[in-house]
VOPAGU-2260 file (C-alpha; in pm, 1 decimal, decimal comma):
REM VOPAGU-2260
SITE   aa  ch    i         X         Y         Z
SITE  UNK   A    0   14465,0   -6093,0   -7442,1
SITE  UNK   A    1   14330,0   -5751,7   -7556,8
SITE  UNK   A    2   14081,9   -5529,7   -7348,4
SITE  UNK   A    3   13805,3   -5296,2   -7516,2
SITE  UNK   A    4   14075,0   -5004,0   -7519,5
SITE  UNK   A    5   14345,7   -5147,2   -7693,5
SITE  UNK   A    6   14646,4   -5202,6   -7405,2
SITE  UNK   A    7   14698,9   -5534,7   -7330,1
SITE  UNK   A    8   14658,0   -5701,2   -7011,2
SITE  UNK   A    9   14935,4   -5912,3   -6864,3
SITE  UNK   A   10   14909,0   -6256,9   -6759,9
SITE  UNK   A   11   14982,2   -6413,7   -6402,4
SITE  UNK   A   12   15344,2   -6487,2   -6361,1
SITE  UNK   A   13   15468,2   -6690,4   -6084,9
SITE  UNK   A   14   15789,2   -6703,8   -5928,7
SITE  UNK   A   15   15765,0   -7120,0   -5962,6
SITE  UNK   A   16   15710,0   -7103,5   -6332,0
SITE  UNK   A   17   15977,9   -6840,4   -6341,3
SITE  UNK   A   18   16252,5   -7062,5   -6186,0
SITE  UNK   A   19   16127,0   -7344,1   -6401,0
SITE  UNK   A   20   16165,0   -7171,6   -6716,2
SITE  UNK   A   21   16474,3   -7025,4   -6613,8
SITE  UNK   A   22   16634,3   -7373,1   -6501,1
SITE  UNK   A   23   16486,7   -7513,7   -6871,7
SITE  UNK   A   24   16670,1   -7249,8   -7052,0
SITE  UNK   A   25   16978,5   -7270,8   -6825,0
SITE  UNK   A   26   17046,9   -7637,2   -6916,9
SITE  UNK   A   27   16919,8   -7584,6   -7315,9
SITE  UNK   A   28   17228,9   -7309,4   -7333,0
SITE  UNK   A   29   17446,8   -7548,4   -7138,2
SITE  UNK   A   30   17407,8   -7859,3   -7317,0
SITE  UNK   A   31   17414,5   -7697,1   -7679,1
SITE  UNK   A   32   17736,7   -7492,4   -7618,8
SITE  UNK   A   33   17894,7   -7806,2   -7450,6
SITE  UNK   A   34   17837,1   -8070,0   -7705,7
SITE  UNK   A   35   17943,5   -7805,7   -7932,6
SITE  UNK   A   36   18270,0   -7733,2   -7772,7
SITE  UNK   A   37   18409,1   -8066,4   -7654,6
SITE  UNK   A   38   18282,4   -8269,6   -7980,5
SITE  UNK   A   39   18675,4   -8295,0   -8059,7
SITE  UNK   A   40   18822,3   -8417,8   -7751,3
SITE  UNK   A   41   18911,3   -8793,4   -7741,6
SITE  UNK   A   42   18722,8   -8839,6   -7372,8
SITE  UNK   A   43   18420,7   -8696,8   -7516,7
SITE  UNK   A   44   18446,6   -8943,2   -7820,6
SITE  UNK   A   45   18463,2   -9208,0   -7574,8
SITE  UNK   A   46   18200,7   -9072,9   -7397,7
SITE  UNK   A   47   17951,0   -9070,9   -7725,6
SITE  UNK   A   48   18119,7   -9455,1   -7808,5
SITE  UNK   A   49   18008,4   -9563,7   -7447,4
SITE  UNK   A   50   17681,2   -9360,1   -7438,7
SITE  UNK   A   51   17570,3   -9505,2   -7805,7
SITE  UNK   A   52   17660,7   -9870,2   -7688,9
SITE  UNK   A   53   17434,5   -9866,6   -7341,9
SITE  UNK   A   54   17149,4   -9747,1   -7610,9
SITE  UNK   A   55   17190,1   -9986,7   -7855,5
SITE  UNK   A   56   17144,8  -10224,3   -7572,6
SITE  UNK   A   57   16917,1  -10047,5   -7327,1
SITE  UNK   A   58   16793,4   -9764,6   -7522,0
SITE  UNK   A   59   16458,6   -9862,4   -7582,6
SITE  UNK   A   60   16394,2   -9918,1   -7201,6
SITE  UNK   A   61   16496,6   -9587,6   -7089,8
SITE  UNK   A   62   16363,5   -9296,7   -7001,9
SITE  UNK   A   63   16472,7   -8958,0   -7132,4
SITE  UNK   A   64   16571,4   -8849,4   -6736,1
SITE  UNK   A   65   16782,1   -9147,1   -6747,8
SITE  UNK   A   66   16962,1   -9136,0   -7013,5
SITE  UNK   A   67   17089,4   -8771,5   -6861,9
SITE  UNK   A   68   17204,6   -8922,4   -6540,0
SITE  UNK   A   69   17373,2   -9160,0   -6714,4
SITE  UNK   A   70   17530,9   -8922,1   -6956,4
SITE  UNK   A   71   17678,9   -8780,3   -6627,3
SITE  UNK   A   72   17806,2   -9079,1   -6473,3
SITE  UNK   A   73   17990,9   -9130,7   -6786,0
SITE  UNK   A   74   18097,5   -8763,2   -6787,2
SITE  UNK   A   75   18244,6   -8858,2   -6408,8
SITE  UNK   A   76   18319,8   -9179,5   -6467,4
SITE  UNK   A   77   18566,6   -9058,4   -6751,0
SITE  UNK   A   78   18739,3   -8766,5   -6534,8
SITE  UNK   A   79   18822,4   -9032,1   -6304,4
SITE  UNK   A   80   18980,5   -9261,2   -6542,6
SITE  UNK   A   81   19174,8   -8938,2   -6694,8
SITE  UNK   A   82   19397,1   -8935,0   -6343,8
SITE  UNK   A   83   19479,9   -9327,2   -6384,4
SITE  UNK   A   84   19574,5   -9296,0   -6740,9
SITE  UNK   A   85   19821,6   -8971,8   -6663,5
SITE  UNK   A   86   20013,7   -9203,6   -6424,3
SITE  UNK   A   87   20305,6   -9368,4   -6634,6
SITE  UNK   A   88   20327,3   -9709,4   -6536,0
SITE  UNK   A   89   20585,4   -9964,8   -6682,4
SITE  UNK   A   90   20580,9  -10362,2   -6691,8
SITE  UNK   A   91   20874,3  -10388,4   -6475,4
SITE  UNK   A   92   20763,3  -10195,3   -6206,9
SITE  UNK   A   93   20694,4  -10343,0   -5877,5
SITE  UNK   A   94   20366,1  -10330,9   -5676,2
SITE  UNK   A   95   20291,7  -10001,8   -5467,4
SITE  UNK   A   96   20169,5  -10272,1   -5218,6
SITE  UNK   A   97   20176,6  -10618,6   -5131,2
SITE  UNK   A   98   19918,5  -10813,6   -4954,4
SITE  UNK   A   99   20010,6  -10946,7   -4642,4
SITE  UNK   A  100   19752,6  -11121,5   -4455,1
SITE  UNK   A  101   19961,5  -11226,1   -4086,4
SITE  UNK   A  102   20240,3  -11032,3   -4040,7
SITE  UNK   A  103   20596,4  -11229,3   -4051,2
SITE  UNK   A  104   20591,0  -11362,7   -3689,5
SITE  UNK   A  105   20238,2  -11493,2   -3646,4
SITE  UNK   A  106   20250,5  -11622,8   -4027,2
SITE  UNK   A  107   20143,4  -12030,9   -3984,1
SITE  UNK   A  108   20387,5  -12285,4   -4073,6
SITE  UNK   A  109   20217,3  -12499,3   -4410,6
SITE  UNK   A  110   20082,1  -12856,9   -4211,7
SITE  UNK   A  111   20342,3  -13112,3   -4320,5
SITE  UNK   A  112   20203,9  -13422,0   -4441,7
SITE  UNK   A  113   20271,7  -13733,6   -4185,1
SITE  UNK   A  114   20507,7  -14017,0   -4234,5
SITE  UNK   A  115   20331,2  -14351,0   -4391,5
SITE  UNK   A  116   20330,7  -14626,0   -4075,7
SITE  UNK   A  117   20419,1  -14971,2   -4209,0
């Protein structure tokens, strides 16, 4: 907007639209420079395999807020499973743990059946 003299007058700035547009352009940067970064990794492929399958199911009922969150659960979800699949595990290992529901002493004898009377 222009006065009558030429110099131009400045419009209302608020702190809240500030922060909002600052947040906005904070996650813009963010998002382009990490989906063009990790594009080559194998968890992000998985990522994009798993993301693209929930839409092809679900993609028309959700919303674009949702389909963030669950673009981070995957994200977590897959940093999880990176720790399991580091841990080399063979067939022939045994359990870390067996389930033992009375302990050796107090474990019930199995009920015998009783002898047929003639």
């Amino acid at each position: 907007m222009s006065e009558s003299n030429g110099s131009t007058r400045r419009a209302k700035f608020s702190r809240r639209s500030f922060g909002k547009q600052a947040v906005a352009a904070a996650v813009t940067a963010g998002a382009s420079r990490s989906a063009g970064a990790a594009e080559t990794t194998p968890e992000t492929q998985e990522i994009d395999a798993r993301m693209a399958n929930i839409l092809r199911l679900y993609g028309d009922r959700l919303s674009d807020d949702q389909r963030k969150l669950l673009r981070r659960v995957l994200t977590e979800n897959e940093r999880m499973l990176a720790r399991v699949r580091t841990f080399s595990l063979e067939n022939a290992d045994p359990p870390a743990s067996v389930l033992k529901l009375f302990p050796a002493a107090e474990r019930p004898q199995p009920a015998r059946p009783a002898a047929r009377r003639k």
